[in-house]
N, CA, C and O atoms as a Maestro MAE file, in Angstrom:
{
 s_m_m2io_version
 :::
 2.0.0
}

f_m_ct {
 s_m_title
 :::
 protein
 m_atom[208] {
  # First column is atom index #
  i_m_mmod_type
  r_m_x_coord
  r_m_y_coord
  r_m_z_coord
  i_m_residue_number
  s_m_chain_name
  s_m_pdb_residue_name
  s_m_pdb_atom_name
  i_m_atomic_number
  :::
  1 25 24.449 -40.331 -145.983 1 A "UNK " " N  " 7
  2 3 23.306 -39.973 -145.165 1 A "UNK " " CA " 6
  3 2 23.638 -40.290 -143.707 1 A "UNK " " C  " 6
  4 15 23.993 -41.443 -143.460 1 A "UNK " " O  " 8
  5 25 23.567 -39.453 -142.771 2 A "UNK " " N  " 7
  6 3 24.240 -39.431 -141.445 2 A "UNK " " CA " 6
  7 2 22.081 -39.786 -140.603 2 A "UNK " " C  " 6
  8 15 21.034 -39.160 -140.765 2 A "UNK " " O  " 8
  9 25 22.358 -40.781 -139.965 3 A "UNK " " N  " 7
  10 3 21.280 -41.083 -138.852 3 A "UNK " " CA " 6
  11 2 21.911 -40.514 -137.483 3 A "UNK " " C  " 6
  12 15 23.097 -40.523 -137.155 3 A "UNK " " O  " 8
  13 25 20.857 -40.043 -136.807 4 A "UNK " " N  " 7
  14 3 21.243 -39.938 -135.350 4 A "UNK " " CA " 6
  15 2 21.710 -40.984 -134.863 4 A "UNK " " C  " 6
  16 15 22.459 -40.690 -133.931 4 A "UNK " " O  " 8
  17 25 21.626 -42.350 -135.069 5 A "UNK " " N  " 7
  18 3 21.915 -43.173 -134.359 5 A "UNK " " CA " 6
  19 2 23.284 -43.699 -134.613 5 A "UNK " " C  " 6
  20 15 23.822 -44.439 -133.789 5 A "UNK " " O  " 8
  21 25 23.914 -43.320 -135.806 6 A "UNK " " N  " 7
  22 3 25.363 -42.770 -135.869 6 A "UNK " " CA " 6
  23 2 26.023 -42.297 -135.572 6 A "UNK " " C  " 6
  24 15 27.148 -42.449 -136.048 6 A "UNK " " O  " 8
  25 25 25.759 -41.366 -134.544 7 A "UNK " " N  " 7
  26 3 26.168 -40.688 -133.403 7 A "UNK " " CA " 6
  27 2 26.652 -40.957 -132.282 7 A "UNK " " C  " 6
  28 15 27.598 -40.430 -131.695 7 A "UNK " " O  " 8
  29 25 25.787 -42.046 -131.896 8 A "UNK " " N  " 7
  30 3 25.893 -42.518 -130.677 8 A "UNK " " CA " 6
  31 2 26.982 -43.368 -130.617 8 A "UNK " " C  " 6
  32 15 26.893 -44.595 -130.631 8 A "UNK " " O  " 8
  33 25 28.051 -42.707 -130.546 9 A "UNK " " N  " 7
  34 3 29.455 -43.544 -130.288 9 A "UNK " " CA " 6
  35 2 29.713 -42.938 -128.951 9 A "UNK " " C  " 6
  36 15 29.227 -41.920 -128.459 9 A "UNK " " O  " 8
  37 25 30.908 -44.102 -128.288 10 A "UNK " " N  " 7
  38 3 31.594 -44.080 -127.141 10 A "UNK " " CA " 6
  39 2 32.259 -42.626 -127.333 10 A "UNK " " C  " 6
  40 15 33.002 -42.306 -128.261 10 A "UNK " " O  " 8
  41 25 31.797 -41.735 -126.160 11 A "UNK " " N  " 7
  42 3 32.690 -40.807 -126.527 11 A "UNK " " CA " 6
  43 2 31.697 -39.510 -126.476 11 A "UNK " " C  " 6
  44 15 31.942 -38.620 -125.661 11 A "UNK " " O  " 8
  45 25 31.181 -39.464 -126.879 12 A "UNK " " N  " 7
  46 3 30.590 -38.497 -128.400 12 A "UNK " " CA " 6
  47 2 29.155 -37.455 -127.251 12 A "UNK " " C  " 6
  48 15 28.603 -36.370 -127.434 12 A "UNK " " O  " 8
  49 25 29.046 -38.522 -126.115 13 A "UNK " " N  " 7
  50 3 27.640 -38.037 -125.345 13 A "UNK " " CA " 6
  51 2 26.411 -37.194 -126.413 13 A "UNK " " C  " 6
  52 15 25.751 -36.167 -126.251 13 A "UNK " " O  " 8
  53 25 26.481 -37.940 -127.248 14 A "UNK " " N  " 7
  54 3 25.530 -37.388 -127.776 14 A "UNK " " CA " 6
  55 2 24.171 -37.533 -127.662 14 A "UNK " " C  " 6
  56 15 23.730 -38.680 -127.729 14 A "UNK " " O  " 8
  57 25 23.322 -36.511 -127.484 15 A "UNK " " N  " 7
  58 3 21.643 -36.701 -126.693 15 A "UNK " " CA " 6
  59 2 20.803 -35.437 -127.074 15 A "UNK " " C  " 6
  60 15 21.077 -34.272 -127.360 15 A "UNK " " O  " 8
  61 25 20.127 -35.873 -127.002 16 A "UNK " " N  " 7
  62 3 19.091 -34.821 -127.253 16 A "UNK " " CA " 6
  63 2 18.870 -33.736 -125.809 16 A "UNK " " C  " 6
  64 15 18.976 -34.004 -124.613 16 A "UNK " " O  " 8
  65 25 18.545 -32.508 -126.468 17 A "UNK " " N  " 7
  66 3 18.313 -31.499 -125.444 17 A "UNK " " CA " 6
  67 2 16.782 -31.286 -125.155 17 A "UNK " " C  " 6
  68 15 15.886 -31.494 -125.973 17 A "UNK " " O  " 8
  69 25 16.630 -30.872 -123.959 18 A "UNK " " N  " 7
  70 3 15.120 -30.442 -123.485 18 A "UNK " " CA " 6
  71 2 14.561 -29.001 -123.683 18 A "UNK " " C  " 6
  72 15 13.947 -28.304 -122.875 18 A "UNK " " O  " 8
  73 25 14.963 -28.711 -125.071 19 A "UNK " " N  " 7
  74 3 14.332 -27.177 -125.386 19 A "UNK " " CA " 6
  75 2 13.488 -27.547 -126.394 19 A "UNK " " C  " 6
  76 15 13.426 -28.624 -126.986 19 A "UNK " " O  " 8
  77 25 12.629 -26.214 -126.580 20 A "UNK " " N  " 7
  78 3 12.239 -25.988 -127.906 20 A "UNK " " CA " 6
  79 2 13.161 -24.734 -128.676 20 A "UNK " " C  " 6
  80 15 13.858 -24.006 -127.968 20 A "UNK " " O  " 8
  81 25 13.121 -24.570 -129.936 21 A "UNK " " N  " 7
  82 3 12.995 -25.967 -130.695 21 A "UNK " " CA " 6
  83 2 13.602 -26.902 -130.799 21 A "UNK " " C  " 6
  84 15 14.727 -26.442 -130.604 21 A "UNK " " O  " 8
  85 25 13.793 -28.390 -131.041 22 A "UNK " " N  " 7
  86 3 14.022 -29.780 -129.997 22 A "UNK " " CA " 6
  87 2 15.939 -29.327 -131.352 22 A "UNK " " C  " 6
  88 15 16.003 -29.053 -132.550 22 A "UNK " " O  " 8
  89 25 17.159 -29.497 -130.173 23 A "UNK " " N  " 7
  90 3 18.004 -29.444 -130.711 23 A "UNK " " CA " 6
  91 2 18.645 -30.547 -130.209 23 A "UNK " " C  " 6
  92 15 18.002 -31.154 -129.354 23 A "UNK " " O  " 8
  93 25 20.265 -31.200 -130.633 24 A "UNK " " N  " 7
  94 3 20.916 -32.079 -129.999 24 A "UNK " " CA " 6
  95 2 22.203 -31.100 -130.043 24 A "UNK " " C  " 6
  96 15 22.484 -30.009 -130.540 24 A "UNK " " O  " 8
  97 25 23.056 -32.446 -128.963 25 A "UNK " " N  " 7
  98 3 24.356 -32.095 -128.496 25 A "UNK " " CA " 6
  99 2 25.061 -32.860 -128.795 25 A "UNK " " C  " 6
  100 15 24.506 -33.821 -129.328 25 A "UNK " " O  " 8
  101 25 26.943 -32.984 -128.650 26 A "UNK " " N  " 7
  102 3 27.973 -33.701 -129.068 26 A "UNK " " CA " 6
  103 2 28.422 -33.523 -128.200 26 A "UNK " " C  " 6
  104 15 27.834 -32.622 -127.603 26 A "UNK " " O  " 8
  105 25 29.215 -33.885 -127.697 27 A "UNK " " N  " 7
  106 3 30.448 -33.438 -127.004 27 A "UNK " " CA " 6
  107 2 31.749 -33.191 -127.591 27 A "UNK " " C  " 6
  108 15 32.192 -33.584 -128.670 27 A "UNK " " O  " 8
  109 25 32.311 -32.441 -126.660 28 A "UNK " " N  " 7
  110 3 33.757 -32.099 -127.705 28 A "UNK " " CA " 6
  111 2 34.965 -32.257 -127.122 28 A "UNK " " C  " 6
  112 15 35.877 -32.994 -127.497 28 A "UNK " " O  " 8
  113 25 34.933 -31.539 -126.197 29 A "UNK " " N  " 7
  114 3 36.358 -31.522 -125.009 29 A "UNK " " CA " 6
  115 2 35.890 -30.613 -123.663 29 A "UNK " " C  " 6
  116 15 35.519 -29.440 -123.707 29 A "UNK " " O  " 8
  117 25 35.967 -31.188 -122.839 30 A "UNK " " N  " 7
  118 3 35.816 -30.527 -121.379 30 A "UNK " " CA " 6
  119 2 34.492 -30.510 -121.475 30 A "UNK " " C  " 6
  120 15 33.761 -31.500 -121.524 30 A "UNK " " O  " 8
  121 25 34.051 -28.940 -121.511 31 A "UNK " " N  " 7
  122 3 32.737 -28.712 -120.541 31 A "UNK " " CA " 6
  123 2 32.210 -27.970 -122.071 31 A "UNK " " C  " 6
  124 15 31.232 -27.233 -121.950 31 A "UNK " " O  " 8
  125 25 32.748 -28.107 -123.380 32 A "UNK " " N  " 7
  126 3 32.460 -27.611 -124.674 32 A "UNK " " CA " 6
  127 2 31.174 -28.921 -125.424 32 A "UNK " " C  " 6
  128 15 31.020 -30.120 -125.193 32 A "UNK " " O  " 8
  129 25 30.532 -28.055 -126.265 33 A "UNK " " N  " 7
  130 3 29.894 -29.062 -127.140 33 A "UNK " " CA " 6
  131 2 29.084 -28.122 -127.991 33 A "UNK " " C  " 6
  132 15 28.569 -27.005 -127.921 33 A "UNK " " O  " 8
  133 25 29.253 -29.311 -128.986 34 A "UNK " " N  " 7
  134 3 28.579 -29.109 -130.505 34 A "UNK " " CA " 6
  135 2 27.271 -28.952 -130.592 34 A "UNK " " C  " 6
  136 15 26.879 -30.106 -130.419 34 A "UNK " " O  " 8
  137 25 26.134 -28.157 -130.777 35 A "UNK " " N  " 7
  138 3 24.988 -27.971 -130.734 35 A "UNK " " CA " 6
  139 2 24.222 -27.371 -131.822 35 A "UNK " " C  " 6
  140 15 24.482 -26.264 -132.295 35 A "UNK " " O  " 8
  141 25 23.019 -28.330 -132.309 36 A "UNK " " N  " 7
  142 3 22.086 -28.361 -133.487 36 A "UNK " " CA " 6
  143 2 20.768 -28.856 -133.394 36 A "UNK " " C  " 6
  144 15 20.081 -29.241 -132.447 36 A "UNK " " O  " 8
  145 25 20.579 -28.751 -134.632 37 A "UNK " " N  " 7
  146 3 19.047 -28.540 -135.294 37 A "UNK " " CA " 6
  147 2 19.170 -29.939 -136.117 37 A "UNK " " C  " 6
  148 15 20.318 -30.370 -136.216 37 A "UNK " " O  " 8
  149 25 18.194 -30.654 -136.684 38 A "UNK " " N  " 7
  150 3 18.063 -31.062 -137.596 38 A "UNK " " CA " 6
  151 2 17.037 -30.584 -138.982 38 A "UNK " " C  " 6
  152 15 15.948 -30.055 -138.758 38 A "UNK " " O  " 8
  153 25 17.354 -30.750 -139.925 39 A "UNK " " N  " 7
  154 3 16.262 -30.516 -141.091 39 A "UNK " " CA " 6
  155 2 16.486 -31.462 -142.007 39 A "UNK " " C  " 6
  156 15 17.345 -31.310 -142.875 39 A "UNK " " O  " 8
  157 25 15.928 -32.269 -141.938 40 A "UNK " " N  " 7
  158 3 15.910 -33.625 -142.781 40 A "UNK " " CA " 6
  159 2 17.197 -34.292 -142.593 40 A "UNK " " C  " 6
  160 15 17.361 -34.999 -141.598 40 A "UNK " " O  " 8
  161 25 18.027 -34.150 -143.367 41 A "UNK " " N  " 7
  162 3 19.269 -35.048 -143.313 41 A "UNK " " CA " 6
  163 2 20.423 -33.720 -143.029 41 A "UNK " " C  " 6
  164 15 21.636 -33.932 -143.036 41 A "UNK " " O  " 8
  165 25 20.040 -32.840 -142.872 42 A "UNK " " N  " 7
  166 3 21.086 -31.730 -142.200 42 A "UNK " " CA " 6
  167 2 20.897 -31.315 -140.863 42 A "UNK " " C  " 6
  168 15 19.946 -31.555 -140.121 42 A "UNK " " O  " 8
  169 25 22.112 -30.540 -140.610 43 A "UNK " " N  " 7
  170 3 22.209 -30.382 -139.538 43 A "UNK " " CA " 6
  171 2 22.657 -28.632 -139.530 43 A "UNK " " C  " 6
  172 15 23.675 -28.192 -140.064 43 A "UNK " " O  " 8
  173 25 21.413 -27.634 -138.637 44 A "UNK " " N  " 7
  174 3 21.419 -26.849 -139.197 44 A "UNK " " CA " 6
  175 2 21.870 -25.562 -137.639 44 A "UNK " " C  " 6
  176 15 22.993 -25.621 -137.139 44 A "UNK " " O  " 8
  177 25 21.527 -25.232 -137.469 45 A "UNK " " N  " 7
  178 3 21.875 -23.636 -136.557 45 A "UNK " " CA " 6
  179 2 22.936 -24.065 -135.637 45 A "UNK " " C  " 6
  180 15 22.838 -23.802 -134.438 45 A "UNK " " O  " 8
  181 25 23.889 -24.670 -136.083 46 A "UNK " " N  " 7
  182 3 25.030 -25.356 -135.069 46 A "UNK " " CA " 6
  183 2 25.795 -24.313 -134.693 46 A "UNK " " C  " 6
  184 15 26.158 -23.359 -135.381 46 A "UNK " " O  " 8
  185 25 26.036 -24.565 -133.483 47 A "UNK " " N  " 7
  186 3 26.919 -23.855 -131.909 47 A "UNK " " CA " 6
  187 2 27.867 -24.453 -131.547 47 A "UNK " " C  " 6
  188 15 27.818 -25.682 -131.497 47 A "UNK " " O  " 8
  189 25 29.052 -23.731 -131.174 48 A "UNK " " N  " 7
  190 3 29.951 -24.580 -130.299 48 A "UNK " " CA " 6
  191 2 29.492 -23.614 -128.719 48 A "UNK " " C  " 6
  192 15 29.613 -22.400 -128.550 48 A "UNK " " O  " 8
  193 25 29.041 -24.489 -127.889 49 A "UNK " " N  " 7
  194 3 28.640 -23.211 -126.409 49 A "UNK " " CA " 6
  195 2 29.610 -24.293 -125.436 49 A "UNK " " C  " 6
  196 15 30.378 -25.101 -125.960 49 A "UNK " " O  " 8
  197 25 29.431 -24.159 -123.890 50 A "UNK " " N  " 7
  198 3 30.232 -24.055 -123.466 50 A "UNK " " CA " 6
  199 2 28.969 -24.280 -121.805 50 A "UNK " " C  " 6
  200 15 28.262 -23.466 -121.212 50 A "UNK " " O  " 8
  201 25 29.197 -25.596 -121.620 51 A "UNK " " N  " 7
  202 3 27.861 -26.040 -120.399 51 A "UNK " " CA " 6
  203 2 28.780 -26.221 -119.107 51 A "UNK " " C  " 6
  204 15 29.719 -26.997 -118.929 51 A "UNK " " O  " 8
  205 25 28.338 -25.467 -118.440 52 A "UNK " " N  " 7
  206 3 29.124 -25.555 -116.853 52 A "UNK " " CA " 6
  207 2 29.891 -24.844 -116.601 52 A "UNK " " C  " 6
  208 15 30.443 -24.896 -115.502 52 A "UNK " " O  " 8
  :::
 }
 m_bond[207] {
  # First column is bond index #
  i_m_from
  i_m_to
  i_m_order
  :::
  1 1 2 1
  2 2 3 1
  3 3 4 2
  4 3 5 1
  5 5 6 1
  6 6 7 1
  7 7 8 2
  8 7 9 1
  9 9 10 1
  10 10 11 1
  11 11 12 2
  12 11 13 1
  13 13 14 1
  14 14 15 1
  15 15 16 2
  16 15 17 1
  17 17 18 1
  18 18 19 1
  19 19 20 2
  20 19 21 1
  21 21 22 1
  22 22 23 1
  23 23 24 2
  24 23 25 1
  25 25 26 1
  26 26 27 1
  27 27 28 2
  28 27 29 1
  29 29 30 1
  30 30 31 1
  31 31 32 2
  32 31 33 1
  33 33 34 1
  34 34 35 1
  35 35 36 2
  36 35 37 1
  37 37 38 1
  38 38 39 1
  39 39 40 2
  40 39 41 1
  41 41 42 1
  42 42 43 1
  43 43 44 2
  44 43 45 1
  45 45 46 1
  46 46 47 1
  47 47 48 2
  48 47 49 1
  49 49 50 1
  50 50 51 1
  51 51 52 2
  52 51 53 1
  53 53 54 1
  54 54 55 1
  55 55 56 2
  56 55 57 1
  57 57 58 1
  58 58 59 1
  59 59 60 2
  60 59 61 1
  61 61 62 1
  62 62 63 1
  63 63 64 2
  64 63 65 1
  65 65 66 1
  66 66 67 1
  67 67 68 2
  68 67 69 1
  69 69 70 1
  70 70 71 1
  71 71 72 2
  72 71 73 1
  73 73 74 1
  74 74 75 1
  75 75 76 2
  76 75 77 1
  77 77 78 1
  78 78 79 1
  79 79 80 2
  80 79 81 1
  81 81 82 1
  82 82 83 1
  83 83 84 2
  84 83 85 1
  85 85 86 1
  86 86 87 1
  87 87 88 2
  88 87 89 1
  89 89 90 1
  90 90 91 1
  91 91 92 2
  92 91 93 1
  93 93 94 1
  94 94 95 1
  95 95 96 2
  96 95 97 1
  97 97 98 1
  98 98 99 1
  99 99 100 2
  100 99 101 1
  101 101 102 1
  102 102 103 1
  103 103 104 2
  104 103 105 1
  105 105 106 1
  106 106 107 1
  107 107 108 2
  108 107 109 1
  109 109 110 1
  110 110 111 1
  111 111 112 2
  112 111 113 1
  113 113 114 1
  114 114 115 1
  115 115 116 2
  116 115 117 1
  117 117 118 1
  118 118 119 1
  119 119 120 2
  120 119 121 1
  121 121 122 1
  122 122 123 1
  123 123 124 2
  124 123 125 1
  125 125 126 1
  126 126 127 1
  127 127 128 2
  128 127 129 1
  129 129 130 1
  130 130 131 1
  131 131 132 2
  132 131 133 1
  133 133 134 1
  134 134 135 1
  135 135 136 2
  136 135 137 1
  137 137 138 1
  138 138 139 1
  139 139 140 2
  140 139 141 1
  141 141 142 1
  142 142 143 1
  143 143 144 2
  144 143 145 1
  145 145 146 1
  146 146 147 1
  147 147 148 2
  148 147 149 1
  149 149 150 1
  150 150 151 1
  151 151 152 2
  152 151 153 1
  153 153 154 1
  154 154 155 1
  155 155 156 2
  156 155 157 1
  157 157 158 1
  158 158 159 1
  159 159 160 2
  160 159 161 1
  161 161 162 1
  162 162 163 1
  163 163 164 2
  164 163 165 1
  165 165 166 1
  166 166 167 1
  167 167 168 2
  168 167 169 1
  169 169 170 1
  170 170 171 1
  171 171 172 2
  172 171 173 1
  173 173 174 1
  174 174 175 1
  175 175 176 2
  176 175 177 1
  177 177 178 1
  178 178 179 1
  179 179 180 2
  180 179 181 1
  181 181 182 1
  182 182 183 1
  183 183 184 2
  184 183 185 1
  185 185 186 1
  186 186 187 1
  187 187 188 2
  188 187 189 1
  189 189 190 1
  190 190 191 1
  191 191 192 2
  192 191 193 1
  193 193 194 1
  194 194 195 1
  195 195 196 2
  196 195 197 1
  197 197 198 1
  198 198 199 1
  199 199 200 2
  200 199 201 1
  201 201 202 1
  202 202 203 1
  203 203 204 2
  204 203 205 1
  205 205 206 1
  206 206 207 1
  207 207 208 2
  :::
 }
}
């Protein structure tokens, strides 16, 4: 079972985004990152996009 707060490693910038519907981010490399949904203990409409 993965918590958000498992996430939050050195590194990882992981945070919540200011949209609806409420998604989070990862970071990945450069100006790339991992982007999702949650639904209970999944993690669901994930993106790799590309900020900046």
């Amino acid at each position: 079972m993965t918590h958000q707060n498992d996430l939050s490693l050195p590194g990882f910038d992981f945070h919540r985004l200011q949209v609806k519907p409420t998604r989070y981010s990862i970071h990945v490399n450069g100006s790339w990152c991992v982007t999702f949904e949650w639904d209970g203990e999944d993690a669901t409409n994930v993106d790799l996009e590309q900020y900046h």
